[in-house]
C-alpha positions in Angstrom: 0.0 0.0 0.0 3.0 2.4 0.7 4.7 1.7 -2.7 1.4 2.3 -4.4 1.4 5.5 -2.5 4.4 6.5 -3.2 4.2 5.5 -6.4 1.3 7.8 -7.1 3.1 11.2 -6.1 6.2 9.8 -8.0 4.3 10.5 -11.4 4.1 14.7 -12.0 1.1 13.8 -13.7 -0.7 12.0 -11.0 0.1 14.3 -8.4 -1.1 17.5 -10.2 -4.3 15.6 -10.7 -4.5 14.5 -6.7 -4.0 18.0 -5.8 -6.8 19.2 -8.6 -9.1 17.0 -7.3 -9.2 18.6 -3.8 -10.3 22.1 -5.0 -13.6 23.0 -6.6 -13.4 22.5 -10.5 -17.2 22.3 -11.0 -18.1 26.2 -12.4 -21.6 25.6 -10.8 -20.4 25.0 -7.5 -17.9 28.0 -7.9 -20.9 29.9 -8.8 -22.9 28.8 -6.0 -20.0 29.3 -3.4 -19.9 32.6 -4.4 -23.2 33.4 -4.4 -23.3 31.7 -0.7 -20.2 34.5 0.0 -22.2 37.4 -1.2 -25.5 36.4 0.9 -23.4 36.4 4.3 -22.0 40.1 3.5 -25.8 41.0 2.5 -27.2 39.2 5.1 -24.3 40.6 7.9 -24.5 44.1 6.0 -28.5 44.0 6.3 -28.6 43.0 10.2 -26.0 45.6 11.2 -27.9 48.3 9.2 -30.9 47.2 10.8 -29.8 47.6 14.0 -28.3 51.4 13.7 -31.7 52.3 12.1 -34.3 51.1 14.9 -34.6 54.0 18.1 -34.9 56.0 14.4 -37.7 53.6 12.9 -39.3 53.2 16.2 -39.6 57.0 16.6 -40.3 58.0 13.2 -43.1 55.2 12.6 -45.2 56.5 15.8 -44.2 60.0 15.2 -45.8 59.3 12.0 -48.5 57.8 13.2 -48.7 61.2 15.3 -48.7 63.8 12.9 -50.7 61.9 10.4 -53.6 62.3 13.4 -52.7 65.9 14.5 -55.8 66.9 14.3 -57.0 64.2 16.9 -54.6 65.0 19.2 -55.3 67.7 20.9 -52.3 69.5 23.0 -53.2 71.8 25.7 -50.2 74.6 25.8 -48.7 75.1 28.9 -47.3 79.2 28.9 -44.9 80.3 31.6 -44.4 84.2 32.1 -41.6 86.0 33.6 -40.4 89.3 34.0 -37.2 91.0 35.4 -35.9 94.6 34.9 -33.1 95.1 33.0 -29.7 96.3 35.4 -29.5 100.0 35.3 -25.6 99.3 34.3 -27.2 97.5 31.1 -29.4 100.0 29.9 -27.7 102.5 28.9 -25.0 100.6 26.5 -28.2 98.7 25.0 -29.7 102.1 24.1 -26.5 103.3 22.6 -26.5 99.9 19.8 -30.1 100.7 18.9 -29.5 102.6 15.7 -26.4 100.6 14.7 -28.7 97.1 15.2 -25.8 94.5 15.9 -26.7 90.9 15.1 -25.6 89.7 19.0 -26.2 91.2 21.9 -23.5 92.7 24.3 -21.9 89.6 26.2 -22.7 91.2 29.4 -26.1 91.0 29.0 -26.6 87.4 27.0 -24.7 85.9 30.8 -26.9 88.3 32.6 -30.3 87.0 30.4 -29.1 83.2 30.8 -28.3 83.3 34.5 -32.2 84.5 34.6 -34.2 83.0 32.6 -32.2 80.2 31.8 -32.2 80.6 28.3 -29.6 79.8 25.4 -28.8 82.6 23.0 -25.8 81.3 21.2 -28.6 81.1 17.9 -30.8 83.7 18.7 -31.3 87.2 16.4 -32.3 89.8 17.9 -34.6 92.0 16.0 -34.2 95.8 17.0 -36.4 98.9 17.1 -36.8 102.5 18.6 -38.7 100.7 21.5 -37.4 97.6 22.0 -35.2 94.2 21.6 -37.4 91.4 20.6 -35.7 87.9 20.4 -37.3 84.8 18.9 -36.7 81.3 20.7 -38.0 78.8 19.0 -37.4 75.2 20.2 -39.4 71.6 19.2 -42.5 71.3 21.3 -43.4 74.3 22.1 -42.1 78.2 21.4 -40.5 81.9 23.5 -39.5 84.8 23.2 -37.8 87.5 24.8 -38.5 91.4 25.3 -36.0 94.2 26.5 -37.5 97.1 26.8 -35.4 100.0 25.6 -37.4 102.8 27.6 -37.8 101.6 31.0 -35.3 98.2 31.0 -38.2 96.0 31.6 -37.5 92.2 30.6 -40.5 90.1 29.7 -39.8 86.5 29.0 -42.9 83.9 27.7 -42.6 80.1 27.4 -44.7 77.8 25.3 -44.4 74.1 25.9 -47.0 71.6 24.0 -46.2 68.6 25.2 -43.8 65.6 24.5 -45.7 64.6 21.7 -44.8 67.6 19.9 -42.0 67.7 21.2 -41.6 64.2 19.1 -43.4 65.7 16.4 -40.7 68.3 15.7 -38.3 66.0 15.7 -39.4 64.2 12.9 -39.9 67.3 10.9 -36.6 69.1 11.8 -38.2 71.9 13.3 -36.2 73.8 15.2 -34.0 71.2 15.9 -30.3 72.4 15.1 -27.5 71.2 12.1 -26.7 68.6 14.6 -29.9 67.1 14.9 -30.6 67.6 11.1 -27.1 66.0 10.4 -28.5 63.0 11.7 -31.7 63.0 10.1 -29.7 63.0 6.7 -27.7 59.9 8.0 -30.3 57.9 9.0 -31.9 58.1 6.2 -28.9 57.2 4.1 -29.2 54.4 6.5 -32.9 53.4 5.7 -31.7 53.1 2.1 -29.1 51.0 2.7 -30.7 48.6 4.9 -33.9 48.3 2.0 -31.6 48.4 -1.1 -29.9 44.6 0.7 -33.0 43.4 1.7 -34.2 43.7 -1.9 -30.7 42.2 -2.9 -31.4 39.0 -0.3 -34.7 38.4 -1.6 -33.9 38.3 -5.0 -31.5 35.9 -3.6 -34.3 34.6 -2.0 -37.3 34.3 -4.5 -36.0 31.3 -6.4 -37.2 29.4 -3.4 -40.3 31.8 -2.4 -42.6 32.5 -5.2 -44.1 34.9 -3.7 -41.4 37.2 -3.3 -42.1 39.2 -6.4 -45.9 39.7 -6.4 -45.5 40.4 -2.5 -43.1 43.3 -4.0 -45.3 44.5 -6.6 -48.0 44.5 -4.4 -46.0 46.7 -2.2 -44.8 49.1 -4.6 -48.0 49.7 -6.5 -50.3 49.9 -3.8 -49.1 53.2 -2.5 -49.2 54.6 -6.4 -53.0 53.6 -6.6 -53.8 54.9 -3.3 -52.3 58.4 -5.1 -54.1 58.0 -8.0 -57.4 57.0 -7.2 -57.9 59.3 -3.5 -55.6 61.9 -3.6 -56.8 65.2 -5.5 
């Protein structure tokens, strides 16, 4: 049995073909090796996808939900008012920048504003006049504003919150919501696409063994363009 063995890897021609036969010559099962390669990427590529998109999903499927009932929901405003004069050292230098309208206010008085009022005015534009300072503050869920007085120093501050539904609301539409915030929506969106485009990829994969991958797709596809056509004018 040794000398045949020996014997065997002797011959060049016999070895080569010993070697051959250990490797995959067939071009189908190439082909479905392959194929077997690219459906563990899809499949690892679709789960991790998946998994960065769901708080997302979760929120914009109910906020959707939400907004498409807005009507229904009814949110009872809550408004908070406040009102502070103005420090007599403050005055006078917020007078003086009236006619020259600057685009922030004196740093001296945005610390003195936020250590009161507790309010963030790193985005805010003030809008000037003969009369007064008036600062919009608008924030998801709800809305303020603040007042300086340019004739007797008087501060008036007003606070609008809605409610955490609108609150959730905003969020889905961007309102209000800073670059940050719609930094992400563009991402995860980005990541919505990816995570459909290799699902569609695994079940074309798929739908050799599942007939009714296709018309299940169709379905899907055409049912929200009839819905358009048919009830939407």
């Amino acid at each position: 049995m040794a000398a045949k063995f020996s014997l065997r890897f002797l011959c060049p021609s016999r070895a080569f073909a010993a070697v051959a036969g250990s490797q995959p010559s067939d071009p189908e099962l190439a082909a479905a090796q392959r194929r077997s390669a690219w459906r563990k990427l899809l499949l690892k590529l679709h789960w991790i996808s998946s998994a960065l998109c769901l708080l997302g999903m979760l929120l914009f499927s109910v906020t959707g939900i939400t907004l498409n009932h807005a009507a229904q929901i009814e949110a009872k405003p809550q408004i908070t008012r406040s009102t502070l004069p103005l420090p007599a050292d403050l005055l006078p230098g917020l007078q003086g920048l009236a006619e020259a309208a600057p685009a922030r206010l004196p740093p001296a008085v945005d610390a003195w504003l936020g250590a009161n009022f507790h309010v963030d005015l790193s985005a805010a534009s003030p809008e000037w006049s003969a009369e007064e300072i008036y600062l919009p503050l608008p924030r998801p869920g709800g809305d303020a504003w603040l007042r300086i007085g340019l004739e007797d120093g008087e501060v008036e501050y007003e606070l609008t919150e809605r409610g955490w539904i609108s609150w959730l609301n905003d969020l889905h539409k961007g309102r209000h919501t800073g670059g940050v915030w719609s930094l992400f929506i563009d991402l995860f969106a980005l990541a919505c696409l990816f995570f459909s485009v290799t699902g569609l990829l695994l079940l074309q994969m798929q739908a050799g063994q599942r007939p009714s991958t296709w018309p299940l797709v169709a379905f899907g596809c055409l049912l929200p363009v009839l819905i358009a056509l048919l009830f939407i004018h």
